[in-house]
Each structure stands twice: as C-alpha cells, then as structure tokens.
C-alpha positions in Angstrom: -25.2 29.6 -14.0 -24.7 26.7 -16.8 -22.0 24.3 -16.3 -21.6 21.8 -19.3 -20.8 18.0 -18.3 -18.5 15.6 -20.0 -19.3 11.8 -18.6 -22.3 10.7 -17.4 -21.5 7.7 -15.6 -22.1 7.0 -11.7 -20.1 10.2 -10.7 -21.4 12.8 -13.4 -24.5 11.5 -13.2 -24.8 12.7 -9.5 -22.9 15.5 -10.2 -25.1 17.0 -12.6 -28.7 16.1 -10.6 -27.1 17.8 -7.4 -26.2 20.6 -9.3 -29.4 21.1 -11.1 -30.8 20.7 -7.6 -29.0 23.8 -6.5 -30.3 26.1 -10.1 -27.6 25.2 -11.9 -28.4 24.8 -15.4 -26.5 21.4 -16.6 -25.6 20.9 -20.0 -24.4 17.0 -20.3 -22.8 14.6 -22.6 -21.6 11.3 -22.9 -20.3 8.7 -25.0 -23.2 6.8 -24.4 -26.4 8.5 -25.7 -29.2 7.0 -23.2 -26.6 8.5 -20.1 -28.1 11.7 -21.4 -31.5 10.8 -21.9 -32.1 9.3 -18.6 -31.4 12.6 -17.1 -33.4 14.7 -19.7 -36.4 14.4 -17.2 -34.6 16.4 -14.6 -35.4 19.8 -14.2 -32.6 22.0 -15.1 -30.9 19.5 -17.4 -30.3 19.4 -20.8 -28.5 16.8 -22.7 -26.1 17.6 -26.0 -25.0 14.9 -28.3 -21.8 15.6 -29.7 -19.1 18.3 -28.0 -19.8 21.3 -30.3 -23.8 21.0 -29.0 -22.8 20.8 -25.5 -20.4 24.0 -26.1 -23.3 25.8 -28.5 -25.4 25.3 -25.3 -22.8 27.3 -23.0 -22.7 31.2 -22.7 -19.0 32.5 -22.4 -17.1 32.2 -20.5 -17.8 28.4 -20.6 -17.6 25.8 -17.4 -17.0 22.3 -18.6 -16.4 20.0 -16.0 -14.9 16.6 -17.4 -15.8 13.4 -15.2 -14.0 10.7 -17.3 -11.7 7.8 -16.6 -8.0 8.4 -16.1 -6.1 7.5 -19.1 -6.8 8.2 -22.8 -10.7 8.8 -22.4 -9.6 12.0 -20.4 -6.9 13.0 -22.8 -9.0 12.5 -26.1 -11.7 14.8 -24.1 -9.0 17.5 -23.2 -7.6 17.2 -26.2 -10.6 18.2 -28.1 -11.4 20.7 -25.7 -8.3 22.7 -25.9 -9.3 23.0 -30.0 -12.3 24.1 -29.4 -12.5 26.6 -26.5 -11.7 30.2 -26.1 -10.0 32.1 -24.6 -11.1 32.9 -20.5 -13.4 29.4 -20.7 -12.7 27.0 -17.8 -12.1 23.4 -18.0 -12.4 21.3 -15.0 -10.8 17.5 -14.6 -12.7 15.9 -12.3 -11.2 12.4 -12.7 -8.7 10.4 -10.7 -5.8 12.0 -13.2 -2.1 12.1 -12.2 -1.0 15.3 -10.2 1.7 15.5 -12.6 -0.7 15.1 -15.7 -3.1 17.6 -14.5 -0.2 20.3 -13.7 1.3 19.7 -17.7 -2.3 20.1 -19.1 -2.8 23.4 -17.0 0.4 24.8 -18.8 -0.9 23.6 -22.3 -4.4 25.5 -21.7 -2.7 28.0 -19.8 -1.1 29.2 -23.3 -4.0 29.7 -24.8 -5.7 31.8 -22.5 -7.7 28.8 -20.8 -8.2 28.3 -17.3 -7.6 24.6 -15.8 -9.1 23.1 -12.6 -7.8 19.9 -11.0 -10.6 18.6 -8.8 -10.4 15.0 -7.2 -13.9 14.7 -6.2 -14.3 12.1 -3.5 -18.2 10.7 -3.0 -18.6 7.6 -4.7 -22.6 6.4 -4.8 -23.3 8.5 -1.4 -22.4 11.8 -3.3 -25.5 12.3 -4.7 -27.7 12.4 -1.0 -24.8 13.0 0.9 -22.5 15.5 -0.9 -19.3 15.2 -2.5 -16.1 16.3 -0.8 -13.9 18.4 -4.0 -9.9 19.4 -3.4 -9.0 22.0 -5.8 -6.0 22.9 -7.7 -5.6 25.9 -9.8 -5.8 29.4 -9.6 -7.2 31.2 -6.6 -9.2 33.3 -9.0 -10.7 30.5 -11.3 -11.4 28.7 -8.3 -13.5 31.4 -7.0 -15.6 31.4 -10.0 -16.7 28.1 -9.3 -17.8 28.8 -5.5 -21.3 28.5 -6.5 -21.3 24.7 -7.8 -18.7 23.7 -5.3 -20.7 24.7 -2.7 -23.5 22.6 -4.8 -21.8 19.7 -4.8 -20.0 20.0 -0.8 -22.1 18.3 1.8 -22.6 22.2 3.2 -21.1 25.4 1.4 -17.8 26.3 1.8 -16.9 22.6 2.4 -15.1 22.1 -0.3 -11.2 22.9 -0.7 -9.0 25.6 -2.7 -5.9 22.9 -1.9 -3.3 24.8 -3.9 -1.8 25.8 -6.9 -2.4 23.3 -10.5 -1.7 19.7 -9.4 -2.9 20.0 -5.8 -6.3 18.9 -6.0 -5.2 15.7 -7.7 -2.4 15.2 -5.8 -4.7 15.3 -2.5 -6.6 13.0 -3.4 -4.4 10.2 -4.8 -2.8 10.5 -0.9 -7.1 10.3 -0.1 -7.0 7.2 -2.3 -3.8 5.4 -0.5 -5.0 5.5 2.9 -8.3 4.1 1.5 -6.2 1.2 0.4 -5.0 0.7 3.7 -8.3 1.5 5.6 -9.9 -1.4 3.4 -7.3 -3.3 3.6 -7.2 -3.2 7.6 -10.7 -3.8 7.8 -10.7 -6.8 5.6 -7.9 -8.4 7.3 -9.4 -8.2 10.5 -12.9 -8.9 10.0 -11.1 -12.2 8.4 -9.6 -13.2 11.5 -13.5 -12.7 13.0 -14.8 -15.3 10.5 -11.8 -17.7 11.2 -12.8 -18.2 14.7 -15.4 -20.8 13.8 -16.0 -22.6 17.2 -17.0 -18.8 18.6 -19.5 -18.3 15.8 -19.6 -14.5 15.5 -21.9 -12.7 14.3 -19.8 -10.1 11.8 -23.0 -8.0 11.3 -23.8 -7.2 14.4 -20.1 -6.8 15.1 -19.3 -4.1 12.6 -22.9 -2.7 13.3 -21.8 -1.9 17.0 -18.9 -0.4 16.1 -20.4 1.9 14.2 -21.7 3.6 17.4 -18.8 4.8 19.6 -15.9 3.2 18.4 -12.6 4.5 17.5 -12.6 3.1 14.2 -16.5 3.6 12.9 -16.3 5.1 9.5 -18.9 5.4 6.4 -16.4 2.0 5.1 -18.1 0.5 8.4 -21.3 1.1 7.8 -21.0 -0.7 4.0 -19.7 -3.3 5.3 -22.7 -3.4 7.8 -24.8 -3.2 4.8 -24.0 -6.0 2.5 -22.6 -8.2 5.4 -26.2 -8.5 6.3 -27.3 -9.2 3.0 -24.9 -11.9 2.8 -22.3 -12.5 5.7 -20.2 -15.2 3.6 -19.7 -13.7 0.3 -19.3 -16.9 -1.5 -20.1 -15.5 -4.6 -18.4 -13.1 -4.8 -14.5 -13.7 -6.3 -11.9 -12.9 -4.6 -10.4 -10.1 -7.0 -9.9 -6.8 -6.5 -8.9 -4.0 -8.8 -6.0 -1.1 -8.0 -7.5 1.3 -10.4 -4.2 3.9 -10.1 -3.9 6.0 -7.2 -2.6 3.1 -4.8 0.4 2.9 -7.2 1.0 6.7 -7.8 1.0 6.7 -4.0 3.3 4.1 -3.5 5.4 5.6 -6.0 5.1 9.4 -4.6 6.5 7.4 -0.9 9.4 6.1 -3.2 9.9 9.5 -4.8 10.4 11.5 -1.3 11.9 8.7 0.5 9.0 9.2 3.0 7.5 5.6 4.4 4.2 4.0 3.7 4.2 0.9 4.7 0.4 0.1 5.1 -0.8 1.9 1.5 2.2 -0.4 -0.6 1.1 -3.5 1.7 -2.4 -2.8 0.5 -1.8 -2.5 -2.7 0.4 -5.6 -2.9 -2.0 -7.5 -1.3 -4.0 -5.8 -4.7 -1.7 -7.5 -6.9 -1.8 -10.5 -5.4 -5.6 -11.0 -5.7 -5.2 -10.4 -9.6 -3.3 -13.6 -10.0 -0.3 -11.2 -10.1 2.3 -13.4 -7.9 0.8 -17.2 -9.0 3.8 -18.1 -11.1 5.9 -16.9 -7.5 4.2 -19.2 -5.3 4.5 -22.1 -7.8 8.4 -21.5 -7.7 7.7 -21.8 -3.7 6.2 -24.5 -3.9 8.8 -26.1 -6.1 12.1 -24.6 -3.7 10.6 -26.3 -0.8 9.7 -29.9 -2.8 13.5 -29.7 -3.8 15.3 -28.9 -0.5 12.8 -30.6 1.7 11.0 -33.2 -0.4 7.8 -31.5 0.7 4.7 -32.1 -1.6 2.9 -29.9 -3.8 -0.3 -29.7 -5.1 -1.0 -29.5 -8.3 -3.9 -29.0 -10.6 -6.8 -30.7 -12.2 -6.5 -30.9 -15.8 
C-alpha cells in the first residue's frame, strides 16, 4: 500500500515513520524541503518536491493524507488537491479543521467523485512510540479502505474509530480538545496552590510522580508534568503565555450553539485569553474604578 503525505512537521513526520514501520510505502511532501530529506533515510519512504511528484508517485486510487495547520495552509492544499485528483482517490484531513469545514469540503470532493476523510488524530510527540488515537468521519466504505494504516498508526489494530458520518471525526476531537483545556487547566491551578504553600516546602515532583501510581487522577498529562517539573520545578524561564490554538473556542462555541453547559472548558479557555495579555486594558479600568470610589492606589508602570 502507498499513502502520499502532505506536512511533515512533528505529526506527519511520525505519521509517516510509523507507517513505513508497518510496510506502508510513504510518499511525503512538504513546504519545507529538508522535512523530506530528513526522512529519505527511512526505509519505505520516499520524498516528492512539489504536489504533481508526490501524486506521479501514487498508484490509483490515490491515499493522500493532509497533516497541515487549520486555516488557509489546509485550504490552499485541498484546494489544489481537488484540481488535480480523480475520480475514486481519497483525501484525508488530518488536521485540527472545523467539523463544519470538513463536512462542506466532503460535499465539494464528493461532486467530483472524490472520497473525503475527517480524521482528528490525537498523539502529539508520544505518537510515534506510543501510537496515535484517529476518530473518523466519512463514509463507512472509504473508511474501510484505510483499515490497514489506521491500524498502523492505533496503539493496537482496530483501535482506532469509524465515529460517524463527514464531520464526525473532527467534531470528536475538538470536544477531545476542550476537556484537554480543562484537564490542564485543573492541573495547573492546583499544582499552583502546592507551590504557594511555602512554609510546607513541597516537593511538586515527587507529588505528581506519586500520583501517577494509583490515583484517581494519574494521566499521561501527569506524567509530563513529572517530566519537566524535575528538570526544573520553578519554571522561571518560562513566560507565562499560553496559546488557544482553535478547538477550545469551537468548543465553547458548539456549548453556546446547543445550549448545553461547559463551564470548565470556557473557564479554561478564558483563563487562555487572559494569559495573552487579552484582558490588560480591563484590569487597568479596575484598577482605576476602585482609585475613584475608594481612593485606593494603583500601580503603575516604569517608563
């Protein structure tokens, strides 16, 4: 079987090694040539330069699994896909897309004659040793054509899942990525309240390092934090910003859209904006209501 790859960044990258791990013959391009050529050593792999190599290289019908960022990289990629493929070829997004996206674009190939496979693909670095966990949307019958590099790419065949019809698969896992948001954001508020609690001197490590064993709330998240806690148990170089990259806010505004509660996800990703900077011109006007009805004092800034 040959399965052509568009993106070869952290995900692909693993993608296409466990694949060719499994006999799958990998054909692989991305917008950066040396992502290609630092896979050409492995067996199985082959890299292509531009989109009509890497669809030269595929017999018919052709796989090509896209693992690109959400946004206009993925659409300039399926849009040049749908120009250039025929009729019965598969196209796979494997990226965080929108549900509702992904269910459009499998109408627009669907006209042509071209199957189209929502997969949110769930991993991260551990994908490559561990296995990646794939939801599925699409047709039963396209679906079934892939079994053989799902069960690649699964921590153990048949772990993977056929979650619905087009949509599903990327609908599953932007409700995946909320409750991440709130299982980070858990985690970070209380190991916070550990560190407060100077004049017991805890040792976060070994804390999170025994829970991994036992507790109700060990997790894989656990054992990261175990990891670089170690390394560094302050973090004091590390600035406190972090990133919503999407599927927090389709989340929060899929809760909206049924009228169906999620408090923790939209706290989490609130707490998101806030480390961005996002509500700095609020808290000055805070600030300033409290000087003004209280004569309280503010601080203000170097300059």
């Amino acid at each position: 079987m040959q399965i052509g790859i568009i993106g070869l960044g952290k995900m692909g990258s693993a993608i296409a090694r466990r694949l060719c791990a499994s006999d799958i013959h990998v054909v692989g391009l991305d917008v950066d040539p040396s992502a290609a050529d630092a896979l050409k050593p492995v067996p199985g792999f082959d890299a292509a330069y531009s989109l009509d190599a890497l669809l030269l290289a595929l017999p018919a019908p052709r796989v090509v699994w896209c693992m690109l960022p959400s946004g206009a990289a993925t659409q300039r990629a399926l849009d040049d896909l749908l120009n250039k493929l025929s009729p019965g070829d598969v196209v796979v997004d494997g990226g965080n897309s929108f549900y509702k996206d992904s269910m459009a674009r499998a109408a627009r190939f669907g006209e042509q004659g071209i199957a189209f496979i929502d997969a949110g693909v769930s991993g991260g670095l551990g994908g490559l040793e561990n296995g990646f966990a794939v939801m599925m949307g699409g047709s039963e019958e396209t679906v079934k054509m892939l079994e053989r590099p799902l069960n690649a790419l699964a921590p153990h065949p048949q772990q993977w899942l056929h979650c619905g019809p087009s949509g599903a698969g990327h609908f599953v896992k932007m409700i995946h990525n909320g409750i991440e948001y709130g299982m980070m954001q858990a985690y970070a508020e209380g190991l916070a309240l550990l560190e407060g609690k100077r004049e017991f001197d805890l040792d976060l490590p070994a804390i999170t390092s025994m829970w991994e064993h036992g507790s109700v709330i060990r997790s894989w998240l656990l054992e990261l934090i175990t990891v670089f806690l170690r390394r560094d148990s302050k973090l004091d170089r590390v600035a406190p910003v972090v990133a919503d990259s999407g599927e927090g806010r389709w989340t929060a505004m899929e809760s909206i859209e049924q009228g169906i509660p999620a408090p923790v996800i939209n706290a989490a990703l609130m707490q998101r904006f806030s480390s961005q900077g996002r509500d700095d011109f609020a808290a000055r006007l805070l600030a300033m209501m409290r000087k003004s009805f209280g004569g309280h004092g503010i601080e203000t800034k170097n300059s």
